[in-house]
N, C-alpha and C positions, 0 to 999 in steps of 0.2 A: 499918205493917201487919205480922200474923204471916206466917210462914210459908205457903207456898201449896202442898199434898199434893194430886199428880193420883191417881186410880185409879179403879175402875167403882165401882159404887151396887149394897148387898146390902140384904137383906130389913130390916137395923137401921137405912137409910137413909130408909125410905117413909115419912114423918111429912116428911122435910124433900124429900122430891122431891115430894109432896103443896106444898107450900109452895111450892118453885120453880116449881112447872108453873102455879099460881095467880098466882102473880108474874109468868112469863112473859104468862100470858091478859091480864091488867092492862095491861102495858107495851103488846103486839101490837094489842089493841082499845081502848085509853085508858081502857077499865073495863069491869066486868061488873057484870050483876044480883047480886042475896043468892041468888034462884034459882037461877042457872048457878052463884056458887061455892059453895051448898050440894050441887049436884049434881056437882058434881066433889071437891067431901072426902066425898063417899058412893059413889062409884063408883072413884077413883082406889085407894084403900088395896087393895080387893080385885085391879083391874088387876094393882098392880103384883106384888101376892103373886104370882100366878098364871104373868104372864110377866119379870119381872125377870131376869135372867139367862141367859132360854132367847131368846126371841124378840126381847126387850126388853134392849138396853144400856145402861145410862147410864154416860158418863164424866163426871166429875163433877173439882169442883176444892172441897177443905177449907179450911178458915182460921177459924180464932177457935173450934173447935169444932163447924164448922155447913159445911152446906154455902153455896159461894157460885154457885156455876154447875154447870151440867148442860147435856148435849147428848144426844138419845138416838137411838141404831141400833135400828131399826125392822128384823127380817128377816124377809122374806116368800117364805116357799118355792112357786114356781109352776110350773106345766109348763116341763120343758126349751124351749129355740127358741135360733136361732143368735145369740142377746144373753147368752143367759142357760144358758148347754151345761151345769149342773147344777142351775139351777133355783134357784139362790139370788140375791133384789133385796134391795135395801136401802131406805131412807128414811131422813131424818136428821128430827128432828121438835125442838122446841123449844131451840134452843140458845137459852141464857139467863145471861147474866152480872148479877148484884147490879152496880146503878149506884157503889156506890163500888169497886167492883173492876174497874170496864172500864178498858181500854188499856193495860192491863198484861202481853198477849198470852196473857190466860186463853183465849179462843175459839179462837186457832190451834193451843194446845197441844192442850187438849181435840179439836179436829177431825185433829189428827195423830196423838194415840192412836187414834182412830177408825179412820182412813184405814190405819195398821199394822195393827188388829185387823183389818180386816177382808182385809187381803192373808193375814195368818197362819191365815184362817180359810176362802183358797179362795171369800170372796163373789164374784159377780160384778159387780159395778156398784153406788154408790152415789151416787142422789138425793138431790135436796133441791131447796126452791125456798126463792129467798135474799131476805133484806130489802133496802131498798139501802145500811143499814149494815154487814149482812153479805157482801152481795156482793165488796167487795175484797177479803175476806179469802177466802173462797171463790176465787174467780179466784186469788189467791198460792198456795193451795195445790193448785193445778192442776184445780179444778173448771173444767168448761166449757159454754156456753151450747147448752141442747140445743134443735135443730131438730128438728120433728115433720113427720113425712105426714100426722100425723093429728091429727085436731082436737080438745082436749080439752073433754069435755065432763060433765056431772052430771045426775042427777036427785034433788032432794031429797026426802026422804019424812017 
């Protein structure tokens, strides 16, 4: 296998993080409708135009010319509170490695870029909720099981 280039995902990437984030959907729900993946290459292109780089992080890992994995820092700025003393959360959203590239330690690199950038950028806290194939790697990299007072809840609409 070639070479493995870490670094974030710019506007010349959105064709292939359109790709992975569909790949991700695939893997996480065993498949999707034609409807949800026509609705996701109709809506993602603009997404990521819009927040790629500001809101939206992808660290991303290269090889063969393409991209093979992606993890993305979600930053959501919300009122100050004693969690959060400048208001900046995070969210990690789709980590996804190409099945021929796992165990190669593409997911820890990628989550350590992460985990750096967001010290170098003053975040306060980054979530995620892990799969249970991610979760060991998560836990190694000092993620921890977070206890709630409160009880999470939704409303769909």
């Amino acid at each position: 296998m070639s070479e493995i280039i870490f670094d974030t995902a710019n506007v010349n990437d959105i064709d292939e993080l359109v790709r992975l984030r569909i790949a991700y959907m695939i893997d996480d729900f065993g498949s999707i409708t034609d409807y949800e993946k026509e609705c996701m290459e109709k809506q993602l292109p603009d997404y990521f135009k819009r927040r790629l780089g500001k809101e939206l992080i992808a660290f991303v890992a290269r090889a063969e010319g393409r991209l093979v994995a992606a993890a993305y820092l979600l930053i959501i700025e919300k009122p100050a509170n004693p969690f959060l003393p400048n208001g900046f959360d995070t969210e990690v959203l789709s980590v996804y490695t190409e099945p021929e590239y796992r165990g190669r330690g593409i997911c820890s690199q990628l989550m350590t870029n992460m985990i750096e950038y967001a010290k170098e950028h003053k975040l306060c806290r980054i979530d995620l909720v892990a799969t249970s194939e991610g979760y060991p790697i998560y836990k190694k990299l000092g993620f921890e099981d977070r206890v709630q007072k409160y009880i999470d809840m939704r409303m769909k609409l």
